[in-house]
N, C-alpha and C positions, 0 to 999 in steps of 0.2 A: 533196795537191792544194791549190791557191790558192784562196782563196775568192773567189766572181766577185761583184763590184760592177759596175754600170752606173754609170761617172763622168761620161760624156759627158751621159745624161737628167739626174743628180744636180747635176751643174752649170749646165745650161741653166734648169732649175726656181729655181735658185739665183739667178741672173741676173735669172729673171723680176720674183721678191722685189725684188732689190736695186733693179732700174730702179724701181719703183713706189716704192722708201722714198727717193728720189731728191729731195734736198732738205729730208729728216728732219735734226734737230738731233742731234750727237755722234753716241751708239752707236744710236741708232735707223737711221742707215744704215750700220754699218760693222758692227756684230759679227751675225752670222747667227741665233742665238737671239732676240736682240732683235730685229732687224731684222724674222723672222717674227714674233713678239707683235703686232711694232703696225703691221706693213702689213694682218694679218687683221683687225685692233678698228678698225683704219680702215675696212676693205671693208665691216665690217657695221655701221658707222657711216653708212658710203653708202646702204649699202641702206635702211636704215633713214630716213635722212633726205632719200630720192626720194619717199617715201610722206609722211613729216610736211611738206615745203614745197610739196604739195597741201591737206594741210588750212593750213597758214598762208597762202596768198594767199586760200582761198575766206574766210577771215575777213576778210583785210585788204578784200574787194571788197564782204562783209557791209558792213565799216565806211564804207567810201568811202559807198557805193549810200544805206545811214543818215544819215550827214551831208546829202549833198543832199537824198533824201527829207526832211529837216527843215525845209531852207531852202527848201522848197518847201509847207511846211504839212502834211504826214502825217506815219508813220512807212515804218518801214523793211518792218514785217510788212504793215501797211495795202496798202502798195505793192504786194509782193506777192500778196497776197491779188487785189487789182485786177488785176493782169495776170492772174489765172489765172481772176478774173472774164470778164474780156474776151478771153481767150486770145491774150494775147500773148505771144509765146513768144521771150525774149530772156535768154539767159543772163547768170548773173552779172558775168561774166568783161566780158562786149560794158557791158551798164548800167554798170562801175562807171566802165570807159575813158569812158560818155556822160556821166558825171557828172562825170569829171574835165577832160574836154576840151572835150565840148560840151553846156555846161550849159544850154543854151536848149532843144537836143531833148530832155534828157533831163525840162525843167521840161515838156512837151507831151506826153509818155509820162505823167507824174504829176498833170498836168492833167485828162488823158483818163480816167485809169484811177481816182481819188476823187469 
């Protein structure tokens, strides 16, 4: 008796790979061994790098948020520490766009809160 393969699932799996290594250089999208290697080091590359460019903005909004705090006569922590003094409750994310955009309210938030 024939030995039974399922070609039609083995194939379409195959496809999947292939569509995703779609624009890979040489044998990253042509030969099927490769191709799986580094479409998977990519996905847990993804994965991986959804979690780290959470921590890199919440620094870059540290930095932003710091600089203005300066140019305004505190620091960064000072600042900080103020808002939670006075409980103002504005996230990084919101302060760092006020520091960048609208540096007049953000100087009246650092006014307020030192």
């Amino acid at each position: 008796m024939a030995r039974s393969v399922n070609k039609v699932a083995a194939h379409q799996r195959k496809r999947k790979y292939y569509k995703l290594a779609k624009g890979y250089w040489g044998a990253r999208s042509k030969v099927w061994t490769i191709v799986r290697d580094h479409v998977e080091k990519g996905l847990l590359y993804a994965y991986r790098d959804r979690r780290n460019k959470k921590r890199t903005f919440r620094s870059l909004w540290i930095v932003r948020i710091n600089a203005a705090a300066r140019e305004n006569g505190t620091t960064y922590s000072q600042l900080m520490h103020g808002m939670k003094q006075h409980n103002i409750s504005i996230n990084r994310k919101v302060l760092a766009d006020l520091a960048m955009n609208h540096p007049t309210v953000f100087a009246e938030i650092a006014k307020k809160v030192s």
